[in-house]
C-alpha distance (Angstrom), angle and dihedral (degrees) to the residues before:
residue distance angle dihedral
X1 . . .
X2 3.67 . .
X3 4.06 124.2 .
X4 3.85 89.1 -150.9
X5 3.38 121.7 131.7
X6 3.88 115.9 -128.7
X7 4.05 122.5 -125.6
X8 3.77 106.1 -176.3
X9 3.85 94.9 -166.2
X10 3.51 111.6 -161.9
X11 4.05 125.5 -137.9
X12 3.97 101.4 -149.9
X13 4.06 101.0 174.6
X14 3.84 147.8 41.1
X15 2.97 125.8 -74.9
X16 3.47 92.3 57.6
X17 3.91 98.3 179.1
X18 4.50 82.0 61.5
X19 3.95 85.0 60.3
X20 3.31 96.1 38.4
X21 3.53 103.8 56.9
X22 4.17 86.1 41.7
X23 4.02 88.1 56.9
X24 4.21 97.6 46.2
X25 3.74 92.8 42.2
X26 3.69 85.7 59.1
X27 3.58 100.3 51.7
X28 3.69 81.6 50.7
X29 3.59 95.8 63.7
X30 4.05 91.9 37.9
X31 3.43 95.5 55.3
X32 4.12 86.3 51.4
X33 4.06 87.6 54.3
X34 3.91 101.0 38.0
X35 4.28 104.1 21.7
X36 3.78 106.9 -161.7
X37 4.11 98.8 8.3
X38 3.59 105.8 100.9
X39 3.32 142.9 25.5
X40 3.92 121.1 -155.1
X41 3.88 127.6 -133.0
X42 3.67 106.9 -162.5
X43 4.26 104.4 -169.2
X44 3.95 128.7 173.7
X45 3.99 101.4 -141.8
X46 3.62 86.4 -99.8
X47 3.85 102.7 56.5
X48 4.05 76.7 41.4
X49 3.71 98.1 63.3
X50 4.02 87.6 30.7
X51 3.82 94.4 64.1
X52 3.91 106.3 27.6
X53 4.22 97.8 32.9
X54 3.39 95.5 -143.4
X55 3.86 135.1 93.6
X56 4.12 98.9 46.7
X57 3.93 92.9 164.6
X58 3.34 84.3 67.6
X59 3.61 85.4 75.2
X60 3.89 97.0 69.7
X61 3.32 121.7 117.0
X62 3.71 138.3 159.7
X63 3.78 119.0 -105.1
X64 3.86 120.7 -95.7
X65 4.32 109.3 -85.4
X66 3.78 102.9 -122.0
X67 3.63 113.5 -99.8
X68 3.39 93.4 -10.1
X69 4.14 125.8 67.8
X70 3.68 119.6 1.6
X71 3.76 128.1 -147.5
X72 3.39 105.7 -174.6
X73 3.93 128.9 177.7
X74 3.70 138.5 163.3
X75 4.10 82.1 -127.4
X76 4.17 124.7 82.6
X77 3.91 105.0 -100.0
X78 3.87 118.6 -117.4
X79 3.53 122.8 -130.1
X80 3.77 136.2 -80.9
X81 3.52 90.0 -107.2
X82 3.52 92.3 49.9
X83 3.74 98.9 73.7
X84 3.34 95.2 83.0
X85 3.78 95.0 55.6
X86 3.91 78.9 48.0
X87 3.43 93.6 54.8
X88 3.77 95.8 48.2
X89 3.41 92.4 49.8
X90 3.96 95.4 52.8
X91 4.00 93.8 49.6
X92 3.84 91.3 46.0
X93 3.59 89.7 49.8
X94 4.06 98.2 51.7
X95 3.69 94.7 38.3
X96 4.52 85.1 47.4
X97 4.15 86.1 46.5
X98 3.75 93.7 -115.3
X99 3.74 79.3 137.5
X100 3.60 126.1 7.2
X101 4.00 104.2 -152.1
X102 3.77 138.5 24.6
X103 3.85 148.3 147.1
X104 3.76 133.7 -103.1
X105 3.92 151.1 173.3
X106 3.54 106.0 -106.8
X107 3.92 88.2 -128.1
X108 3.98 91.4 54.8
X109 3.84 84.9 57.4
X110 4.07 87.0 45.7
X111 3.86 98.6 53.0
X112 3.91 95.5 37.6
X113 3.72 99.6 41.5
X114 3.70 94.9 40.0
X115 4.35 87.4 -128.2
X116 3.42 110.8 139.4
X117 3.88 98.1 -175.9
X118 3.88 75.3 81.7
X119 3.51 101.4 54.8
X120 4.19 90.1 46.2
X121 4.33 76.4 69.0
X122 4.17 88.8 71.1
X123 3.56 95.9 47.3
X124 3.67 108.9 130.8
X125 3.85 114.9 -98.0
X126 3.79 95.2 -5.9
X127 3.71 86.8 136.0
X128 3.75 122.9 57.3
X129 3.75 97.3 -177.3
X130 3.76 147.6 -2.5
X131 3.52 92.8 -107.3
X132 3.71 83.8 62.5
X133 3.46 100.4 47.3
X134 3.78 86.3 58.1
X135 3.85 88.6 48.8
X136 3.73 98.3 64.0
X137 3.67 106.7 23.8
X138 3.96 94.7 48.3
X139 3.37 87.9 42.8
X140 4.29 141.5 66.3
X141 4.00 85.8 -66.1
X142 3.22 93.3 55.2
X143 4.04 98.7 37.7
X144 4.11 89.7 50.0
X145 3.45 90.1 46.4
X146 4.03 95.5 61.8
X147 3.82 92.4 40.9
X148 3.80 85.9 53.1
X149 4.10 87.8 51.4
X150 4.33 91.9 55.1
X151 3.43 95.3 39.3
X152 3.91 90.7 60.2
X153 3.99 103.6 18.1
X154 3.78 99.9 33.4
X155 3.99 79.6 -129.3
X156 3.92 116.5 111.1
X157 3.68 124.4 -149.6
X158 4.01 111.8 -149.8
X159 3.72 97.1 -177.5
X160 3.99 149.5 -12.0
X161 3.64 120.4 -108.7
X162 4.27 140.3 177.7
X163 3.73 103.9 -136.6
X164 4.01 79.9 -175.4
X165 3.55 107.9 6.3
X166 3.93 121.2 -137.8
X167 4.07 119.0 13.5
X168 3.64 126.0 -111.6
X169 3.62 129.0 -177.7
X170 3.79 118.6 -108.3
X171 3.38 127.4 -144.7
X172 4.20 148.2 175.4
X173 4.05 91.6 -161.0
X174 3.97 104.8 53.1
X175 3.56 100.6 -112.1
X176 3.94 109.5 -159.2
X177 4.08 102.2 173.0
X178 3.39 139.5 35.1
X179 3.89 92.0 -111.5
X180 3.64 92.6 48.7
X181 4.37 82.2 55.8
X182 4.24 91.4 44.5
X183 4.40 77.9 62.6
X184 3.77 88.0 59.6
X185 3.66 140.1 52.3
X186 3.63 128.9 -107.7
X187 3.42 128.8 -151.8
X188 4.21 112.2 -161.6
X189 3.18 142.8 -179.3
X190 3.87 113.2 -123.7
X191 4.00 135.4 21.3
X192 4.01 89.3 -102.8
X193 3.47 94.9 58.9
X194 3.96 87.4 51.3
X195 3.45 91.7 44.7
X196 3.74 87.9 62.8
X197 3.11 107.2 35.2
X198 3.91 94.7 53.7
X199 3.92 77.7 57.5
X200 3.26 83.8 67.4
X201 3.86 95.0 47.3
X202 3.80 99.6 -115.9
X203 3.73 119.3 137.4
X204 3.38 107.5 -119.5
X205 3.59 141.7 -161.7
X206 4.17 132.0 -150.4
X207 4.01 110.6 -125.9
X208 3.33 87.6 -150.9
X209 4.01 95.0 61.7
X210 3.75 109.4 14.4
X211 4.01 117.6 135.4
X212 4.56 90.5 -117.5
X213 3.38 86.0 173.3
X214 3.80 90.0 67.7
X215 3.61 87.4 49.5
X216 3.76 84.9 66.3
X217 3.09 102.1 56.4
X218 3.83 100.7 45.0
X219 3.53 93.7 43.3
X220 4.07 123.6 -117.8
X221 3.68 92.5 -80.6
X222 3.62 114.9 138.2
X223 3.79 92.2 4.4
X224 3.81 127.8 123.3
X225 3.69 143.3 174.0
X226 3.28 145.5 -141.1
X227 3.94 107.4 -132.2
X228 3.81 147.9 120.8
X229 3.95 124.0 -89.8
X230 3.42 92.0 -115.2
X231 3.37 92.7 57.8
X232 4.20 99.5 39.1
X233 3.87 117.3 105.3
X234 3.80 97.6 -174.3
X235 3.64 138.3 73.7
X236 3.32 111.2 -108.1
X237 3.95 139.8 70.2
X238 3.41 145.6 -175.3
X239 3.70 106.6 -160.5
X240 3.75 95.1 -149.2
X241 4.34 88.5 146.0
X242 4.61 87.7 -168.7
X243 3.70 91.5 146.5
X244 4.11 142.9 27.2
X245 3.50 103.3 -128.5
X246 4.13 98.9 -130.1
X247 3.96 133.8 -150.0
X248 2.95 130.5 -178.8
X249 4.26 135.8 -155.8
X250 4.01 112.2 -127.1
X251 3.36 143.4 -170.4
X252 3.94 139.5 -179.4
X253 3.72 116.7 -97.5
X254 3.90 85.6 -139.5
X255 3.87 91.1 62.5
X256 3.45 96.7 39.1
X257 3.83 96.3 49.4
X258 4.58 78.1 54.9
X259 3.77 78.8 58.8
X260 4.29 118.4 92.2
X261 3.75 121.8 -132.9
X262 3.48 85.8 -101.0
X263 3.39 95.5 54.1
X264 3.75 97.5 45.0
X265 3.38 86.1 53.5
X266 3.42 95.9 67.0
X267 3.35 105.4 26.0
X268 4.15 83.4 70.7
X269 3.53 92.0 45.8
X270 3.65 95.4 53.3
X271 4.07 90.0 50.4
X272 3.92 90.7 46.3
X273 3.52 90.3 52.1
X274 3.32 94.5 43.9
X275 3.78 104.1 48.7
X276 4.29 89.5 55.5
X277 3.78 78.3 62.1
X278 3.73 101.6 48.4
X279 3.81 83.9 44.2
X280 3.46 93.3 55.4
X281 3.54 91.6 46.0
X282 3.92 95.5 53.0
X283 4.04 87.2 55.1
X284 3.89 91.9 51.9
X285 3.23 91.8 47.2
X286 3.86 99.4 50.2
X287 4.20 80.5 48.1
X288 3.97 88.4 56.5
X289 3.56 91.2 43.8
X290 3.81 90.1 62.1
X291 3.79 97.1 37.8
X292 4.09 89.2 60.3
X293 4.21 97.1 33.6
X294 3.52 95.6 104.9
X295 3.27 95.9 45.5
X296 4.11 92.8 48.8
X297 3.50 83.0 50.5
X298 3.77 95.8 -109.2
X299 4.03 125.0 144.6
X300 3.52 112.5 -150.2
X301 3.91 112.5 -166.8
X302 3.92 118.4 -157.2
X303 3.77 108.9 -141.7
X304 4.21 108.1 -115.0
X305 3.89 119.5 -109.1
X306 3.54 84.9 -105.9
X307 3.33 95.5 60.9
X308 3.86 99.6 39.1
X309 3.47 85.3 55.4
X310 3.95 91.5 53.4
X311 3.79 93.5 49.0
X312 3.61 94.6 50.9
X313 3.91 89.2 50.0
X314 3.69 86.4 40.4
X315 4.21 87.9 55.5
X316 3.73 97.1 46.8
X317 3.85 83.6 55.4
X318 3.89 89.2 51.1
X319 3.58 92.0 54.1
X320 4.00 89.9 72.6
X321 4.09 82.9 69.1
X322 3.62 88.2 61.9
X323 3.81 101.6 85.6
X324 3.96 94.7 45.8
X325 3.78 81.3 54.8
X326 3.65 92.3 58.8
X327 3.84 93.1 -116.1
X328 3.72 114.4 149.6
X329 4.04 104.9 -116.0
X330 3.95 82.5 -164.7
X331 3.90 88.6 60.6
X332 4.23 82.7 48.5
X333 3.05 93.3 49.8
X334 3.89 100.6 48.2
X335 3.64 87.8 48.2
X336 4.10 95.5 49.0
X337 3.87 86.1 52.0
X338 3.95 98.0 60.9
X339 3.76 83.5 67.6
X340 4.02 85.2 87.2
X341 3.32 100.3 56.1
């Protein structure tokens, strides 16, 4: 009988394969630190619920968008108002040890555990560079910023990740221009996005809420969304790159605190280590993307100088949001200053 302690890590979002290669790379590196002490579960929500029978709101998911993203599962999809019962479910779960590890957007983690030091991460242009990125969230930012999360969420962070890298805007009509987006609407992902993009006057709608149903039925004509390539299913793009599109790796605070100092030790180590690799990943992978567009039949559209120029003045202007949003401008601020270094 094996003295290994089981991690069932939990895969909570498409693409699987993203998650999947996050999760075996870090029982990789684990195994490296602590030979012989655990043993790693890696589970889609499906295979989840399949082998343990328990947790079936996990299975919730919002319908593919039309043309656009695709969430596809051999399982009926819940509704939109569902997610939330989803969500609940999912955070309960990790905090009760149903599941020790998982992955998540950094704005899933901002909405559902009410932290807004997470949603500061998706504020438009808050990064200037990788480089940068790798400044603050490897760093003290980044380390105060988890032990902020399990002091008030009794869920841990243990590092940032891209699962996609920077955002683009997807989009069935070929939008070239910012105007020709303001005629369309947007679905995104997290309030800073809408906050900027109703700068820009476009009508936009919150993935996390939006009617997709409707979608259906009228067709995906005139509809876009804010996404990564990796995670696009259409054929056209409007590089527009306003926002890194964050993840982070998590843990319970109950399992942790089973952990030893040892162990803790290298438990963060491994998920440091391994989230420079996933990010590095998600920026090869946006470079293959646009090696082999033309050939998938894919038109990617860089925005104009004009218009990068607009967006970035259009950003700055968001920013003025982020206080009634309860987003710490000292935390911004900190962040905006590791630029210089």
């Amino acid at each position: 009988m094996s003295d290994r302690k089981k991690i069932r890590w939990l895969i909570a979002h498409f693409p699987v394969h993203l998650f999947q290669r996050t999760a075996e790379a870090f029982t990789q590196e684990l195994e490296a630190l602590l030979p012989g002490q655990f043993e790693v579960e890696i589970h889609t929500i499906d295979s989840y619920c399949d082998q343990y029978q328990k947790l079936e709101a996990l299975r919730l998911k919002k319908p593919s968008i039309p043309g656009l993203e695709d969430n596809t599962s051999k399982h009926t999809v819940g509704h939109i108002n569902d997610m939330q019962q989803k969500w609940t479910t999912f955070f309960d779960a990790l905090r009760a040890g149903e599941f020790e590890m998982s992955q998540t957007q950094v704005f899933t983690v901002a909405e559902q555990l009410k932290n807004k030091d997470f949603a500061a991460l998706d504020l438009p242009f808050l990064f200037d560079s990788h480089d940068h990125v790798s400044r603050v969230l490897d760093g003290a930012i980044g380390d105060e910023m988890c032990a902020k999360l399990a002091e008030t969420s009794e869920v841990k962070g243990l590092a940032f990740t891209y699962s996609g890298g920077y955002r683009i805007i997807g989009n069935t009509t070929g939008i070239t221009s910012l105007d020709e987006l303001a005629d369309n609407e947007l679905i995104v992902s997290s309030e800073p996005s809408k906050v900027l993009f109703n700068e820009l006057g476009t009508t936009t709608l919150n993935k996390a809420s939006i009617d997709v149903a409707s979608l259906a039925d009228n067709g995906a004509k005139g509809t876009a969304v804010e996404t990564t390539y990796i995670r696009f299913t259409g054929k056209h793009v409007l590089k527009t790159n306003h926002s890194m599109f964050l993840t982070t790796i998590l843990t319970g605070t109950k399992f942790w605190n089973s952990l030893t100092a040892e162990q803790q030790t290298a438990f963060a180590t491994a998920a440091k280590s391994v989230a420079k690799i996933e990010r590095q990943w998600s920026v090869d992978d946006a470079a293959q993307y646009e090696r082999n567009a033309v050939a998938n039949g894919v038109t990617i559209v860089d925005l104009s100088d004009a218009d990068r120029e607009r967006l970035a003045k259009k950003a700055k202007l968001s920013y003025r949001h982020v206080e009634q949003m309860g987003i710490d401008m000292d935390l911004v601020k900190r962040i905006i200053e590791r630029r210089k270094d």
